[in-house]
KEZA-20009 format. One record per atom (N, C-alpha, C): z, x, y negated; residue in three letters; atom name. Coordinates in steps of 0.02 Angstrom, whole numbers, plus 50000, padded with zeros to 5 digits. Each point is the difference from the previous one (the first is absolute). Last residue first. Layout:
REM residues N
+-------+-------+-------+-----+------+
:    pz :    px :    py : res : atom :
+-------+-------+-------+-----+------+
:     Z :     X :     Y : ala :   CA :
...
+-------+-------+-------+-----+------+
//
This chain:
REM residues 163
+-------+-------+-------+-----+------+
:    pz :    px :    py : res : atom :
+-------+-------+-------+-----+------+
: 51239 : 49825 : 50259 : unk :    N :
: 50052 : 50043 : 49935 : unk :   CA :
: 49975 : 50075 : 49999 : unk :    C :
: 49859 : 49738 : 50068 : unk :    N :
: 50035 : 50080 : 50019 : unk :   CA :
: 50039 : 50042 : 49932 : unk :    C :
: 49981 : 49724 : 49999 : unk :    N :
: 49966 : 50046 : 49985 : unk :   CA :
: 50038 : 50067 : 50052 : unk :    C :
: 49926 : 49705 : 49963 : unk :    N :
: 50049 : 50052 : 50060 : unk :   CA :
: 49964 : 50068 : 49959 : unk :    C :
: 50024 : 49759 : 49907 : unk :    N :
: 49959 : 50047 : 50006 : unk :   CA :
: 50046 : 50054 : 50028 : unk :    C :
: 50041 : 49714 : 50015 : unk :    N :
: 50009 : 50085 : 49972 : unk :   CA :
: 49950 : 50047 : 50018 : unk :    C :
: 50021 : 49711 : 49910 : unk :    N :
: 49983 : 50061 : 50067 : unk :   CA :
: 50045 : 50054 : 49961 : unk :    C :
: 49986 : 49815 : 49894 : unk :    N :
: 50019 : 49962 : 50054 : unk :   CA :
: 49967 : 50040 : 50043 : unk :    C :
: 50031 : 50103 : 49771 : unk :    N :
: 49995 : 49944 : 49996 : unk :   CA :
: 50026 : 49961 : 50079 : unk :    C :
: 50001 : 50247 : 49976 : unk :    N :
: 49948 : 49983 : 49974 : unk :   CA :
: 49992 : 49930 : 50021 : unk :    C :
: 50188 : 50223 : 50046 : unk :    N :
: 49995 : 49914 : 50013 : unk :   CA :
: 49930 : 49979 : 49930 : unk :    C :
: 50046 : 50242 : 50174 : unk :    N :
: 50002 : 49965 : 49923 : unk :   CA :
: 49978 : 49918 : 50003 : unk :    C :
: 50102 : 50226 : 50191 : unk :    N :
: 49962 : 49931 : 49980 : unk :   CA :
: 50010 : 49969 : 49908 : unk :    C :
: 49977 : 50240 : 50160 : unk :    N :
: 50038 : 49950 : 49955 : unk :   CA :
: 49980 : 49938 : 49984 : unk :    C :
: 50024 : 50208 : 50212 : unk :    N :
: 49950 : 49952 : 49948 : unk :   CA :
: 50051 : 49964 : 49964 : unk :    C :
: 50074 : 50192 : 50130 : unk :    N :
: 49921 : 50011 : 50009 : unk :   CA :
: 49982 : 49953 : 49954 : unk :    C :
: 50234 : 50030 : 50062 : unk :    N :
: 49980 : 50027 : 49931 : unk :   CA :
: 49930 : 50034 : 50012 : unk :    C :
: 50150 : 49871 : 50151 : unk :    N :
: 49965 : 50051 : 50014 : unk :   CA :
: 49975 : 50053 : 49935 : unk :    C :
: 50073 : 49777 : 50007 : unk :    N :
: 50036 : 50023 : 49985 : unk :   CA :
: 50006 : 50080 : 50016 : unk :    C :
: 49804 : 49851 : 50006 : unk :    N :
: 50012 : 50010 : 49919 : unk :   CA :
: 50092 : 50058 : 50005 : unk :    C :
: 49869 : 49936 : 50186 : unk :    N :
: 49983 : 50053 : 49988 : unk :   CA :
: 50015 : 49993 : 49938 : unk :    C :
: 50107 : 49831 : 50114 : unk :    N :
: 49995 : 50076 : 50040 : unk :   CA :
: 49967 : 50047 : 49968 : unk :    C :
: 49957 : 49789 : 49928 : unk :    N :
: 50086 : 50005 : 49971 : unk :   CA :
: 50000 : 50060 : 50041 : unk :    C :
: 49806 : 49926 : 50060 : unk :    N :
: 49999 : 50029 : 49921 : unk :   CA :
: 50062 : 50029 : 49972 : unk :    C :
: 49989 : 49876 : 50211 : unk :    N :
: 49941 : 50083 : 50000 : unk :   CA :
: 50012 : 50025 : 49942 : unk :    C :
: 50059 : 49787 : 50003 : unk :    N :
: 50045 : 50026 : 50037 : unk :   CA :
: 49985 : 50087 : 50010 : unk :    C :
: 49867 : 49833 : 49917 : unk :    N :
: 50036 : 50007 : 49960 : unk :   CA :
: 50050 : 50054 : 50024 : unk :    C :
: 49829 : 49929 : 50128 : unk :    N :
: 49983 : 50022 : 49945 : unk :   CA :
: 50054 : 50025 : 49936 : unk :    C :
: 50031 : 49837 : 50191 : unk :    N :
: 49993 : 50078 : 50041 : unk :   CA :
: 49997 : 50046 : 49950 : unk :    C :
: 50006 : 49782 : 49902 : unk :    N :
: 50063 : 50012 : 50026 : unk :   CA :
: 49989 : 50075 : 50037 : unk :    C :
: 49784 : 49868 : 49944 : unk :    N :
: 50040 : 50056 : 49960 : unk :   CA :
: 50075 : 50009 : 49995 : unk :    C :
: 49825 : 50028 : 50213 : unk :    N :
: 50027 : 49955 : 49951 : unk :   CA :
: 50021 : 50002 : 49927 : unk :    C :
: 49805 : 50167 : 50126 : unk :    N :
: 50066 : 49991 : 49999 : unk :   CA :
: 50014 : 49924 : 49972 : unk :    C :
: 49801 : 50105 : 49983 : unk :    N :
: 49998 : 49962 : 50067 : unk :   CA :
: 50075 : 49979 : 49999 : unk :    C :
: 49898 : 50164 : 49872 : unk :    N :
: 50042 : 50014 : 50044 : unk :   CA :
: 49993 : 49929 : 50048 : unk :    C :
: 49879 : 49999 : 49789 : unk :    N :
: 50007 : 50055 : 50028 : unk :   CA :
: 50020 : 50035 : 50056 : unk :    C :
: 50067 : 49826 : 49881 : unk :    N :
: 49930 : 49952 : 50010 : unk :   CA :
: 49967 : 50073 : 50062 : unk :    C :
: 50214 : 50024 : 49873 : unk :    N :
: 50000 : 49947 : 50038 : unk :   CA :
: 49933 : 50013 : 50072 : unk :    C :
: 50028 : 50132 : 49781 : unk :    N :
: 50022 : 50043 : 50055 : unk :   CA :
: 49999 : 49927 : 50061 : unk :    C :
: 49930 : 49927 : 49808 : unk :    N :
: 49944 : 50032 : 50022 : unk :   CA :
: 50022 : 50049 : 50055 : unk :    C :
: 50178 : 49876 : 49881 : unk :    N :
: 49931 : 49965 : 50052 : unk :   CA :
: 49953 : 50023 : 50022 : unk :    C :
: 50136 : 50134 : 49841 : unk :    N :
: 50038 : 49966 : 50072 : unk :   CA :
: 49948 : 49969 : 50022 : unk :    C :
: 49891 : 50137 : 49859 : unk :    N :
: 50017 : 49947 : 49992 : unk :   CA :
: 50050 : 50004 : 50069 : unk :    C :
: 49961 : 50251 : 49902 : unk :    N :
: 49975 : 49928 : 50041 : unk :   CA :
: 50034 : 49934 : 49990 : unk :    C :
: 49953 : 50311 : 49929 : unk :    N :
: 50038 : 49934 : 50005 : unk :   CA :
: 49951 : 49961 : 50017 : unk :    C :
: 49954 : 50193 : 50040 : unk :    N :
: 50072 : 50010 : 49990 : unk :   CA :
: 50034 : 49945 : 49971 : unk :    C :
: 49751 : 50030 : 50059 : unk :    N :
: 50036 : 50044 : 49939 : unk :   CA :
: 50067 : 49999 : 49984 : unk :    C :
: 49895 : 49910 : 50200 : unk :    N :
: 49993 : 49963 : 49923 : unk :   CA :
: 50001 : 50029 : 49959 : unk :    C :
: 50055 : 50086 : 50219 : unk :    N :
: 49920 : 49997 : 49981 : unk :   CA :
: 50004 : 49967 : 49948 : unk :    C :
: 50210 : 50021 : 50057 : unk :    N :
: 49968 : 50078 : 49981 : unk :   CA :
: 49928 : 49987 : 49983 : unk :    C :
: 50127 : 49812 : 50093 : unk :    N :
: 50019 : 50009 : 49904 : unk :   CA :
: 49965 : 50044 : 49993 : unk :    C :
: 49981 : 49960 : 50231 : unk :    N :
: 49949 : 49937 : 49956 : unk :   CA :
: 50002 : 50014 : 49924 : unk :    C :
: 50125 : 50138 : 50146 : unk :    N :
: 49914 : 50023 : 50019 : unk :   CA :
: 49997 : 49972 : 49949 : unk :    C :
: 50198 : 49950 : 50043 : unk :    N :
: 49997 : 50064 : 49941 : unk :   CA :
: 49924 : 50014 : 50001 : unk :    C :
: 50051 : 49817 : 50160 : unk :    N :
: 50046 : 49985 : 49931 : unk :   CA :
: 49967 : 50055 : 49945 : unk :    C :
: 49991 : 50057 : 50245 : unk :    N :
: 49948 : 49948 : 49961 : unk :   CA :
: 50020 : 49980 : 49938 : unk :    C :
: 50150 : 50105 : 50099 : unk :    N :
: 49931 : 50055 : 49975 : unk :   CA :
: 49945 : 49957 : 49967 : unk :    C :
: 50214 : 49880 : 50083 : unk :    N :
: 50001 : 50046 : 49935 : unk :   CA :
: 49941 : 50035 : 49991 : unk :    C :
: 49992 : 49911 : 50212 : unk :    N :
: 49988 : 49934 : 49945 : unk :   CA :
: 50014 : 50030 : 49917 : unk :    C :
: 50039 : 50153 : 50188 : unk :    N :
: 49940 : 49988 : 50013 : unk :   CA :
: 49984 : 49930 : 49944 : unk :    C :
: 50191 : 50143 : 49972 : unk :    N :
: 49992 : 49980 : 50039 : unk :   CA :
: 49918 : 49962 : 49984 : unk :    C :
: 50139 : 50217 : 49894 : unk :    N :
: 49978 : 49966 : 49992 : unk :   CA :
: 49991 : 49939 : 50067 : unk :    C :
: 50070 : 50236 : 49969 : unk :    N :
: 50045 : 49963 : 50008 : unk :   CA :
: 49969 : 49939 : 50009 : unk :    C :
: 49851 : 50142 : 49960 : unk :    N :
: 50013 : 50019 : 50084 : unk :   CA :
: 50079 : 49959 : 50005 : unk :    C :
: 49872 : 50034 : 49799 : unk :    N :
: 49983 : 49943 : 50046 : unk :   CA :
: 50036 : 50017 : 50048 : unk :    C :
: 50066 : 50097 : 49774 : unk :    N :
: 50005 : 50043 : 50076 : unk :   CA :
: 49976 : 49928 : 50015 : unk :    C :
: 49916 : 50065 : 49746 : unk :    N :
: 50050 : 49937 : 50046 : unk :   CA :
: 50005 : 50038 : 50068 : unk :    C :
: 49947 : 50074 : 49734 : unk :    N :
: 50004 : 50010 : 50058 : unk :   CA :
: 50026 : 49955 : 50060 : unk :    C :
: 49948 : 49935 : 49729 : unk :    N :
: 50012 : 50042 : 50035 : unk :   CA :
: 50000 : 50001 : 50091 : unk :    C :
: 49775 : 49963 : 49826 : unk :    N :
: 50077 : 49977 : 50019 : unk :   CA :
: 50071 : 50022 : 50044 : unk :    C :
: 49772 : 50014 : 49794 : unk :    N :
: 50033 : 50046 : 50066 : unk :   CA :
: 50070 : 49949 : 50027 : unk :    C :
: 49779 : 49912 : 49868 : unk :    N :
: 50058 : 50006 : 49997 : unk :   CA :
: 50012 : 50059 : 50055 : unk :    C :
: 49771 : 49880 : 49882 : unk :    N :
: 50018 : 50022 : 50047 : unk :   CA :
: 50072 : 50045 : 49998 : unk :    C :
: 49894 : 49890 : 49825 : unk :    N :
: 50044 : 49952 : 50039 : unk :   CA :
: 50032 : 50049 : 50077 : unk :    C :
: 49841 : 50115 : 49852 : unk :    N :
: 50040 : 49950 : 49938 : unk :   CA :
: 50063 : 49968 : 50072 : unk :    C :
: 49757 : 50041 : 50071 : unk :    N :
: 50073 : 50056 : 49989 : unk :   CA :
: 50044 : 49989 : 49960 : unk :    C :
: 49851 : 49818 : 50005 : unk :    N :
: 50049 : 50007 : 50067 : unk :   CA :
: 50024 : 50080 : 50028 : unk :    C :
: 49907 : 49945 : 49801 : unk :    N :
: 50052 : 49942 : 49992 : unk :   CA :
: 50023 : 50010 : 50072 : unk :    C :
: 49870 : 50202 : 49870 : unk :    N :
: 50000 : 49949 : 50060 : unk :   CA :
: 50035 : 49963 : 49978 : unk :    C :
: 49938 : 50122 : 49807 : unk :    N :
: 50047 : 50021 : 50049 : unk :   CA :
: 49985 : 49944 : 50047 : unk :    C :
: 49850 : 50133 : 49774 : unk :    N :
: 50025 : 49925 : 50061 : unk :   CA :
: 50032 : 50026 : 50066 : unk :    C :
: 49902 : 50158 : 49813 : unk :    N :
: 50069 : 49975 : 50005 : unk :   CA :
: 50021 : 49946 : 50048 : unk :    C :
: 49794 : 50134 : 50004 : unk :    N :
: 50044 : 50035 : 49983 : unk :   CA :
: 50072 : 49983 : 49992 : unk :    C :
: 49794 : 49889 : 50041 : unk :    N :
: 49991 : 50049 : 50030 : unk :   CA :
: 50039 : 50049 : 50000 : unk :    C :
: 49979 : 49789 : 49880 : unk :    N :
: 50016 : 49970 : 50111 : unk :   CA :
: 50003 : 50074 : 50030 : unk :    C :
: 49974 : 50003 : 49753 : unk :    N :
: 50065 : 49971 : 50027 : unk :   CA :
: 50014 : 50009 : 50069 : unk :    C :
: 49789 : 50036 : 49907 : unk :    N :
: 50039 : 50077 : 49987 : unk :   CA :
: 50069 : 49963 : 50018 : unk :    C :
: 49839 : 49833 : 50005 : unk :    N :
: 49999 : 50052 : 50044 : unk :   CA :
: 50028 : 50062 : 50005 : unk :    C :
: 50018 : 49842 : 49825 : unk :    N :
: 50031 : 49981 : 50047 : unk :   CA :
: 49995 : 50033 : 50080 : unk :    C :
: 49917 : 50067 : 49788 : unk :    N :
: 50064 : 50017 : 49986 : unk :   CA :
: 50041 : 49943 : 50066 : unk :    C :
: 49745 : 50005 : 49970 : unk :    N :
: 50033 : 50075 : 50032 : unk :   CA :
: 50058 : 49990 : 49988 : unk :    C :
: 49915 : 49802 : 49952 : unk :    N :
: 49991 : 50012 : 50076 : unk :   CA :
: 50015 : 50088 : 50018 : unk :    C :
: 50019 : 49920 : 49753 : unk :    N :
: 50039 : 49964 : 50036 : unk :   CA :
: 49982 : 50006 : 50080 : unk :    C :
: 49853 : 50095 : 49859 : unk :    N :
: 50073 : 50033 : 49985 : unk :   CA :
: 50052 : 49969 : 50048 : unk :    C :
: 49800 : 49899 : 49975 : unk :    N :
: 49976 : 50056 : 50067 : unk :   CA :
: 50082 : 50023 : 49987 : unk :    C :
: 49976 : 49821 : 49874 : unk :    N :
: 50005 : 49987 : 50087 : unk :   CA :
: 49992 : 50066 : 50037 : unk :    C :
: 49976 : 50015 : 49755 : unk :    N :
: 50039 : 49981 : 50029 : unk :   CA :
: 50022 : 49994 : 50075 : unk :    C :
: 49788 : 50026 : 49914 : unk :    N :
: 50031 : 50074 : 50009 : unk :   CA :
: 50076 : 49988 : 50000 : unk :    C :
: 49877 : 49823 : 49974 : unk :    N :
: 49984 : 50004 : 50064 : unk :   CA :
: 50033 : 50086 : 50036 : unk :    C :
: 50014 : 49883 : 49774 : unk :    N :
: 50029 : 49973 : 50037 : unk :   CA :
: 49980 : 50026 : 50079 : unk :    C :
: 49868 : 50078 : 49842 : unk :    N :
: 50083 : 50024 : 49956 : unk :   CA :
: 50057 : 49983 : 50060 : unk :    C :
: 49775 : 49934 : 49988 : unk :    N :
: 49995 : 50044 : 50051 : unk :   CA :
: 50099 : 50035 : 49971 : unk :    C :
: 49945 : 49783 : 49898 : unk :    N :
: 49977 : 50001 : 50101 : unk :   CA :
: 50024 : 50084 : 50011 : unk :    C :
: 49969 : 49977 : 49776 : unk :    N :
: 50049 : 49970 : 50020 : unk :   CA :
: 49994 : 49997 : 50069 : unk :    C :
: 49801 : 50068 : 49905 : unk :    N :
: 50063 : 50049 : 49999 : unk :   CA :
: 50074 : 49988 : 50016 : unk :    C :
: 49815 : 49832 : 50006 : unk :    N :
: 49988 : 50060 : 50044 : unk :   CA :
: 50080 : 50057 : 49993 : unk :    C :
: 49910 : 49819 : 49879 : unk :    N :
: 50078 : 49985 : 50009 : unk :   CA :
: 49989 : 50066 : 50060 : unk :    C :
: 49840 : 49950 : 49779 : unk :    N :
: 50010 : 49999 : 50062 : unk :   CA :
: 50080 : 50013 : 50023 : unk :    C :
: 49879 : 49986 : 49773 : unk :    N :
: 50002 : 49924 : 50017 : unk :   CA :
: 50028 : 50009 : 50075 : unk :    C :
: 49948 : 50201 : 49885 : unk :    N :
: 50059 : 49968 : 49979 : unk :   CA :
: 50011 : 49938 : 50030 : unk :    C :
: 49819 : 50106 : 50050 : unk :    N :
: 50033 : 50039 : 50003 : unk :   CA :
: 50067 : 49984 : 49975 : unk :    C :
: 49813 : 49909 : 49943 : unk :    N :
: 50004 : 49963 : 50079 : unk :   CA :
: 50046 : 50048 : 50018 : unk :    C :
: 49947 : 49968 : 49749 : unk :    N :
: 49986 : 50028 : 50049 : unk :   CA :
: 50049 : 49996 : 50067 : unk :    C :
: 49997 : 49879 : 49786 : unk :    N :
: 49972 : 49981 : 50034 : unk :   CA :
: 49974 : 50047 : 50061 : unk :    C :
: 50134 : 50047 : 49808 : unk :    N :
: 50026 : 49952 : 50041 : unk :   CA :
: 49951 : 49967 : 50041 : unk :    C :
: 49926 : 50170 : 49835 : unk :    N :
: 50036 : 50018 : 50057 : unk :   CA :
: 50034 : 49956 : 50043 : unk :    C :
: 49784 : 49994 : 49853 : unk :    N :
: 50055 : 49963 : 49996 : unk :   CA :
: 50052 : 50032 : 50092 : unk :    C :
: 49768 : 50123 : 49934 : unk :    N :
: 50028 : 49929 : 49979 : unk :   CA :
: 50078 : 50014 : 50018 : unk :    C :
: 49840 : 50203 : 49944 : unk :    N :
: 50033 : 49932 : 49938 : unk :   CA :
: 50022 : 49952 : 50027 : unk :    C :
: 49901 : 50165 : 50127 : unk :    N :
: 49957 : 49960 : 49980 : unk :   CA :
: 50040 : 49956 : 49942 : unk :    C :
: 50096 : 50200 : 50115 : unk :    N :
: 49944 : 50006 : 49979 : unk :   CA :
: 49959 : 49965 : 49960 : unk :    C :
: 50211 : 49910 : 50116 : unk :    N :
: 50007 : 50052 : 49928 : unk :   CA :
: 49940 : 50041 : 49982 : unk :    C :
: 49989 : 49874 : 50190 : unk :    N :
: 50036 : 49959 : 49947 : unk :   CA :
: 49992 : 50028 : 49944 : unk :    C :
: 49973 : 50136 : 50190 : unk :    N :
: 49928 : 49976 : 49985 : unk :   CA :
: 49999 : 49931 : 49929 : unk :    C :
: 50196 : 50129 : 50091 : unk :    N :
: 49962 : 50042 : 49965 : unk :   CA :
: 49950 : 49959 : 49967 : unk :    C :
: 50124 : 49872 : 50176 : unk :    N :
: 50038 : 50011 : 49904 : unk :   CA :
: 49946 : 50069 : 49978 : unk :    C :
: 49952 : 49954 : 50219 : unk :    N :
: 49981 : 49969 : 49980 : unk :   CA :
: 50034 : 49994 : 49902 : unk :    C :
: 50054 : 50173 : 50138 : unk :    N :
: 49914 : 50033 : 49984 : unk :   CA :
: 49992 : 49914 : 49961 : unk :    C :
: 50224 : 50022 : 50094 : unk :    N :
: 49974 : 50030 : 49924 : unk :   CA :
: 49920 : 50014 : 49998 : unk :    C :
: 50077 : 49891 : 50184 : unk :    N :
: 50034 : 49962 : 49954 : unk :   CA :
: 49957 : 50027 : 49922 : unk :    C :
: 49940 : 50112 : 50226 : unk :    N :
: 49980 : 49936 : 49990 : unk :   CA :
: 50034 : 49964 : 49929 : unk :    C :
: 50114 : 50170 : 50075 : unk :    N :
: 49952 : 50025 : 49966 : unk :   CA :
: 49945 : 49949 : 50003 : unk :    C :
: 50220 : 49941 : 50070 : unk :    N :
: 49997 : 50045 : 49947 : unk :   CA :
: 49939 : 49999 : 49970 : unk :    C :
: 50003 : 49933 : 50223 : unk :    N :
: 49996 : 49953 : 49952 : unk :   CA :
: 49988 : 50011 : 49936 : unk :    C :
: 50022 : 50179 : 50161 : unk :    N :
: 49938 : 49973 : 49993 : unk :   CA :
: 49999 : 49952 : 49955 : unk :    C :
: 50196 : 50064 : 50062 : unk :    N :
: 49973 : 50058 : 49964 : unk :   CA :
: 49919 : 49970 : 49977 : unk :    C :
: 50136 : 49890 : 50141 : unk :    N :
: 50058 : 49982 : 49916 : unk :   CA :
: 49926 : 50061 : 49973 : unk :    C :
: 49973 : 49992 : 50217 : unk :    N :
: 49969 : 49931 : 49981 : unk :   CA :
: 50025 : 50000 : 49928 : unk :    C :
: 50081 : 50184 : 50117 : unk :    N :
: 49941 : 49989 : 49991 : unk :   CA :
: 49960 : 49943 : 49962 : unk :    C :
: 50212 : 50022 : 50064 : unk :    N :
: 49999 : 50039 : 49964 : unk :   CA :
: 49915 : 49993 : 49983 : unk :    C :
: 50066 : 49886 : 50181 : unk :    N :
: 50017 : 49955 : 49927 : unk :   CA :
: 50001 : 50048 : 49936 : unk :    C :
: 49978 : 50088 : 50244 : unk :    N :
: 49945 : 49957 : 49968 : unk :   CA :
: 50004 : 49974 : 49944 : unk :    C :
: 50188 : 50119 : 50065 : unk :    N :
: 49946 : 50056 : 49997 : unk :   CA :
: 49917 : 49946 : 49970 : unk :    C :
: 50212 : 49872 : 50061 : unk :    N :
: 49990 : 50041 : 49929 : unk :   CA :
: 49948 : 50042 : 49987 : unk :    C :
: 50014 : 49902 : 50235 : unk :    N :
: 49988 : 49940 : 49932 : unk :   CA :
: 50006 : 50060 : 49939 : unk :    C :
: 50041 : 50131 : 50175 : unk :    N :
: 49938 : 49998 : 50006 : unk :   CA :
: 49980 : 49963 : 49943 : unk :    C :
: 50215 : 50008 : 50017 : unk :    N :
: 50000 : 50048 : 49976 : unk :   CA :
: 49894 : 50018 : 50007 : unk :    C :
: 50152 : 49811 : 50113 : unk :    N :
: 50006 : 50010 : 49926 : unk :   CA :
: 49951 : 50044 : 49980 : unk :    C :
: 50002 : 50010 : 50212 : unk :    N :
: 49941 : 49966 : 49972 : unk :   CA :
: 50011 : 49971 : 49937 : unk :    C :
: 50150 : 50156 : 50106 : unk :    N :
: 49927 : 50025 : 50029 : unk :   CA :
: 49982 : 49950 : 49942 : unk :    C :
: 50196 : 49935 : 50027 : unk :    N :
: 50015 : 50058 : 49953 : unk :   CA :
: 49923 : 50029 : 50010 : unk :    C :
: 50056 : 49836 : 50146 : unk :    N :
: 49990 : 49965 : 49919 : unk :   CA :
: 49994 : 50055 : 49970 : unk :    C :
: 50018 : 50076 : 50196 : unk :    N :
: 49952 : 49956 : 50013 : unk :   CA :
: 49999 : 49963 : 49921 : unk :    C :
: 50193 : 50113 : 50048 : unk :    N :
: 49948 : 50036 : 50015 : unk :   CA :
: 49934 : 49986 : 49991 : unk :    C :
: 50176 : 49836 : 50041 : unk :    N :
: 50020 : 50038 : 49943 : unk :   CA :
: 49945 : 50066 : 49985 : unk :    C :
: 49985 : 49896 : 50227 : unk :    N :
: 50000 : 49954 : 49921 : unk :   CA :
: 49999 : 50040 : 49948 : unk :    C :
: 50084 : 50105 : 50159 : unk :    N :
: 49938 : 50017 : 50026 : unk :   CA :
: 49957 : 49955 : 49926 : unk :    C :
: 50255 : 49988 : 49990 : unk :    N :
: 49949 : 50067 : 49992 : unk :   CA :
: 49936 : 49998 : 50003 : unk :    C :
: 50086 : 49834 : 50123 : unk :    N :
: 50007 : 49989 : 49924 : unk :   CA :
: 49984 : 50062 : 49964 : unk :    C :
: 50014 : 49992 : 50224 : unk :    N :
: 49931 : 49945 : 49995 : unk :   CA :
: 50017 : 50022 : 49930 : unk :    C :
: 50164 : 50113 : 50086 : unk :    N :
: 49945 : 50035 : 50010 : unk :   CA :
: 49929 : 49964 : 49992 : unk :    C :
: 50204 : 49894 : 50027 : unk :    N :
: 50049 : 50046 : 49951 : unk :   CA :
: 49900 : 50048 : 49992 : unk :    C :
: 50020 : 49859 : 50179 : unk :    N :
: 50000 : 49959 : 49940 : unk :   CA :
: 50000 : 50043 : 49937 : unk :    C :
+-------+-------+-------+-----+------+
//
């Protein structure tokens, strides 16, 4: 995951940087498209407000478009240098447990929280185990006094967490 976004991030930072290279161009060419037409104004006496050079929004567009390119490298220089996973971010150390005290319905118990990221809906430890939830509970009061999980009360469940 941690290596798609980079790869991303990389990938905007390439074709930002191609968009500007072209848009440099196109600003440059316009430029001189612009002033040859105001020269030819100012050669012939007429009326400068009427040259098609002022009346155009061209330059506005490309103003805006060298925007977006700014804005797609400063978000690719993000994904490529500062963006942190959400699921390194979450990924926790927890501490050490001996299973080998453990009983075969407790392992299961610590499997189901460890693969979550260390915490879990009670019910979802339920639905999970096959267990009742009197069996369920009972498992829990063993490994909470065990000082393996905590339970946090969240409305008309708990969330089972590793310590």
């Amino acid at each position: 995951m941690e290596s798609n976004i980079k790869t991303l991030g990389a990938v905007m930072i390439g074709f930002s940087l191609i968009l500007l290279f072209v848009l440099t161009f196109i600003k440059i060419n316009t430029d001189n498209s612009n002033a040859l037409l105001c020269d030819t104004f100012t050669k012939n006496n007429w009326d400068m407000t009427q040259c098609p050079a002022h009346k155009s929004n061209t330059s506005w567009m490309i103003l805006l478009a060298f925007g977006i390119g700014f804005l797609i490298l400063g978000s690719g220089l993000y994904m490529l240098f500062f963006h942190k996973s959400i699921a390194h971010e979450a990924k926790k150390e927890f501490k050490l447990i001996d299973l080998s005290k453990m009983s075969e319905e407790e392992k299961n118990i610590y499997s189901i929280i460890k693969g979550n990221s260390g915490s879990v809906y009670q019910s979802d430890i339920i639905k999970g185990t096959g267990f009742s939830k009197v069996k369920t509970t009972r498992i829990l009061d063993k490994l909470e006094s065990g000082d393996i999980i905590e339970r946090k009360r969240r409305g008309m469940t708990n969330i089972i967490v590793l310590k």
